[in-house]
DOMAR-754235 format. One line per field, with one value per residue (C-alpha): x, y, z; residue in one letter. Coordinates in nm, 2 decimals, decimal comma, padded with zeros to 4 digits. Example, Ala and Ser with C-alpha at 12.3 -4.5 7.8 and 13.67 -1.06 7.14 Angstrom:
BEGIN
x [01,23/01,37] $
y [-00,45/-00,11] $
z [00,78/00,71] $
aa [A/S] $
END
This chain:
BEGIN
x [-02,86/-02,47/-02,41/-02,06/-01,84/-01,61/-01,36/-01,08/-00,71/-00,36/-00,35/-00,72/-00,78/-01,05/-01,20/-01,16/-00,99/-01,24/-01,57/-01,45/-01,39/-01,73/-01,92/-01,77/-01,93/-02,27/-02,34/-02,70/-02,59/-02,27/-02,21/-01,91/-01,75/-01,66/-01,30/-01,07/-01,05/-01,17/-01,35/-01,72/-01,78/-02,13/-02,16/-02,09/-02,30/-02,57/-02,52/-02,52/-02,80/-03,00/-02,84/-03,10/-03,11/-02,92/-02,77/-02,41/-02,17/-01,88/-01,54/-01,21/-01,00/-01,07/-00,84/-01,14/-01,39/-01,21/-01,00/-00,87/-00,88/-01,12/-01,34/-01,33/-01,49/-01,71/-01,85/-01,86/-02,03/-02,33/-02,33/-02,36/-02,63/-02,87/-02,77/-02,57/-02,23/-01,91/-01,74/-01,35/-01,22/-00,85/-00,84/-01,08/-01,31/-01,66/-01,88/-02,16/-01,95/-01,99/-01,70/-01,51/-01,13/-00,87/-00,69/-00,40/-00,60/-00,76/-00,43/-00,28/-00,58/-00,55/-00,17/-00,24/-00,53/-00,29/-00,03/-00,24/-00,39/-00,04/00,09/-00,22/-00,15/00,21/00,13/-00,14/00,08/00,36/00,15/00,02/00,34/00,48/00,16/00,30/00,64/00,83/01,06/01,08/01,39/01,73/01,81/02,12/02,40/02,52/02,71/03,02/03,05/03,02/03,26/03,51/03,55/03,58/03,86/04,04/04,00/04,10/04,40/04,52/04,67/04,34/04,24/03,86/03,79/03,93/03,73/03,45/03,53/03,58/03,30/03,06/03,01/03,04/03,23/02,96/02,79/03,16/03,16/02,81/02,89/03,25/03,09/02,86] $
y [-01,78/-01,68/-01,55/-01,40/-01,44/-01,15/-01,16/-00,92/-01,05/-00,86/-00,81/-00,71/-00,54/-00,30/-00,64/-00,42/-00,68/-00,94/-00,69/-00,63/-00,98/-01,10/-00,82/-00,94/-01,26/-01,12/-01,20/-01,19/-01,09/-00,99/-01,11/-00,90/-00,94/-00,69/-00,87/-01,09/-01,29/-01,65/-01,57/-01,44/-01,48/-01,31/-01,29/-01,61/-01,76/-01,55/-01,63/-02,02/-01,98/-01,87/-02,10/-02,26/-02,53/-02,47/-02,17/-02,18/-02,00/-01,77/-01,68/-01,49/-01,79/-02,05/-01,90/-01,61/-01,91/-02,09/-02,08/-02,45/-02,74/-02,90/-02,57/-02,58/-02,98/-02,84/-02,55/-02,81/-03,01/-02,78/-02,67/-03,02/-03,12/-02,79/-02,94/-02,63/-02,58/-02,36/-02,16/-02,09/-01,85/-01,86/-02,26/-02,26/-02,49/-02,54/-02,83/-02,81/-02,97/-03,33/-03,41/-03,38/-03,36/-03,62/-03,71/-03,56/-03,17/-03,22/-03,22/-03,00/-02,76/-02,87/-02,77/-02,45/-02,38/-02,46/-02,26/-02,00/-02,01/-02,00/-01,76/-01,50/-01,60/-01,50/-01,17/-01,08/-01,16/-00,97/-00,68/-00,67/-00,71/-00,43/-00,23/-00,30/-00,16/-00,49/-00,57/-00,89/-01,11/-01,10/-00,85/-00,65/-00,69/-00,44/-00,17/-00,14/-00,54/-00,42/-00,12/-00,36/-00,62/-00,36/-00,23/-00,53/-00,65/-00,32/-00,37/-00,70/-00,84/-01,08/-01,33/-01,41/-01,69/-01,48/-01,15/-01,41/-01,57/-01,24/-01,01/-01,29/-01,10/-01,36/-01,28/-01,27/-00,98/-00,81/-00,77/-00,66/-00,40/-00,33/-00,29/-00,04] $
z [-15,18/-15,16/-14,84/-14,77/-14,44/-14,35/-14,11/-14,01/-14,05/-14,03/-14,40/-14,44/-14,07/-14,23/-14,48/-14,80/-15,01/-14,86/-14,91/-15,27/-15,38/-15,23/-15,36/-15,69/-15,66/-15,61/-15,27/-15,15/-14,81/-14,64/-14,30/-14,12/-13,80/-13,61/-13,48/-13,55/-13,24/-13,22/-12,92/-12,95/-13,27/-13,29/-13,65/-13,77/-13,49/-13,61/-14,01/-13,90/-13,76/-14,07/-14,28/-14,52/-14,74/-15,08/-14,96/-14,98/-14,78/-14,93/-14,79/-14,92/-14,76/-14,50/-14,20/-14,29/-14,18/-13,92/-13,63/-13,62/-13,83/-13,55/-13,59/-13,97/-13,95/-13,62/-13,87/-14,20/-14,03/-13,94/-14,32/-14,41/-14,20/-14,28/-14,62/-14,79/-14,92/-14,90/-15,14/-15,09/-15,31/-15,22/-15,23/-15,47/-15,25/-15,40/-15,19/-15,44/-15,68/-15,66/-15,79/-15,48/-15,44/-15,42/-15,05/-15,14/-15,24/-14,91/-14,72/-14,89/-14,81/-14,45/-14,46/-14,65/-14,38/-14,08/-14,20/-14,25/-13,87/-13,74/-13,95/-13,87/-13,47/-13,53/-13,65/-13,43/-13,12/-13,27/-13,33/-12,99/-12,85/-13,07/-12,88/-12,55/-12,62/-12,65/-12,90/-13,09/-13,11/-12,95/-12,69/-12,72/-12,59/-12,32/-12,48/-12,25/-12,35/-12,69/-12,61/-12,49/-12,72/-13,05/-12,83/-12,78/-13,14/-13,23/-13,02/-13,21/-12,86/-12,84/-13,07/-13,10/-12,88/-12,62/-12,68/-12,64/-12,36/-12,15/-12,30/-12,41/-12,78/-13,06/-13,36/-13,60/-13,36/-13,29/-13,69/-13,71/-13,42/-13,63/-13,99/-13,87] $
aa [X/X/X/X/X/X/X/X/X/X/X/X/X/X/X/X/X/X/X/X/X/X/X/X/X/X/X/X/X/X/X/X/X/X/X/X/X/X/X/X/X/X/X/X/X/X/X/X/X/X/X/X/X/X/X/X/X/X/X/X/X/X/X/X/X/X/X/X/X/X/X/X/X/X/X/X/X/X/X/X/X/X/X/X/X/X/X/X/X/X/X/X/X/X/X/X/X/X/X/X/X/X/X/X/X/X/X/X/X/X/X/X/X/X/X/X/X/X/X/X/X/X/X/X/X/X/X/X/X/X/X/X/X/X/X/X/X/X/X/X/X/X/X/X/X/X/X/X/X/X/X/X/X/X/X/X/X/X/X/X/X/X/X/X/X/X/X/X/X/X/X/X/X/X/X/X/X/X/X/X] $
END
């Protein structure tokens, strides 16, 4: 039996794309979490459980499966010992082919995976942040700084170590501030 795992991710947050390319494959079942969050993870709990022999497991990418390398071997290993597989689309991951991959594929999925589990924590905090009202990146610098040091550039009595030195704007943000 294919059995498809859905998770939510920044890019997919409603699973569209993910219900769409699993429904493609013919999936028997559909198993859909309700959240992204690595925490509580009803659903996949739940399809682990009925996991059977010869059934094998289908997902759009393995950040979809996994939270952590150490989760992905944690949840391969289950898979393995109720003697079924796993299907990766994305990494194009098939464990009921025997003829397995070399070291170097395996890393390189590893990578790919990691990558992937950083990236989606990158977003996610950034989006929440974003929800809180906070800004990402550099804060601004005070505008009477700002104000200060266009005026004594503008004045050509300063050079631009010393605008620096007594407003503490840089020249690359003093032409930013100047260009615009």
């Amino acid at each position: 039996m294919l059995i498809g795992y859905i998770r939510p991710n920044e890019e997919d947050k409603e699973c569209k794309n993910q219900i769409q390319l699993l429904s493609d494959l013919n999936c028997d079942q559909l198993f859909i979490e309700e959240h992204s969050s690595p925490k509580k993870r009803v659903v996949l709990k739940k399809m682990m459980g009925t996991l059977q022999q010869g059934d094998t497991i289908v997902v759009a990418k393995l950040f979809s499966f996994a939270d952590s390398t150490r989760h992905l071997a944690e949840l391969l290993n289950q898979i393995s010992d109720k003697q079924a597989f796993l299907l990766s689309v994305e990494e194009g991951i098939d464990t009921r082919n025997s003829t397995g991959y070399s070291f170097q594929d395996c890393v390189n999925f590893l990578l790919r995976f990691q990558s992937d589990a950083i990236s989606e924590n990158t977003k996610k905090g950034l989006y929440e942040a974003k929800q809180k009202g906070i800004k990402a990146g550099r804060p601004r610098k005070p505008d009477e700084n700002v104000t200060r040091a266009i005026s004594m550039y503008q004045s050509q009595k300063y050079s631009l170590a010393q605008i620096k030195e007594e407003t503490g704007i840089s020249k690359t943000t003093l032409y930013r501030y100047l260009e615009s």
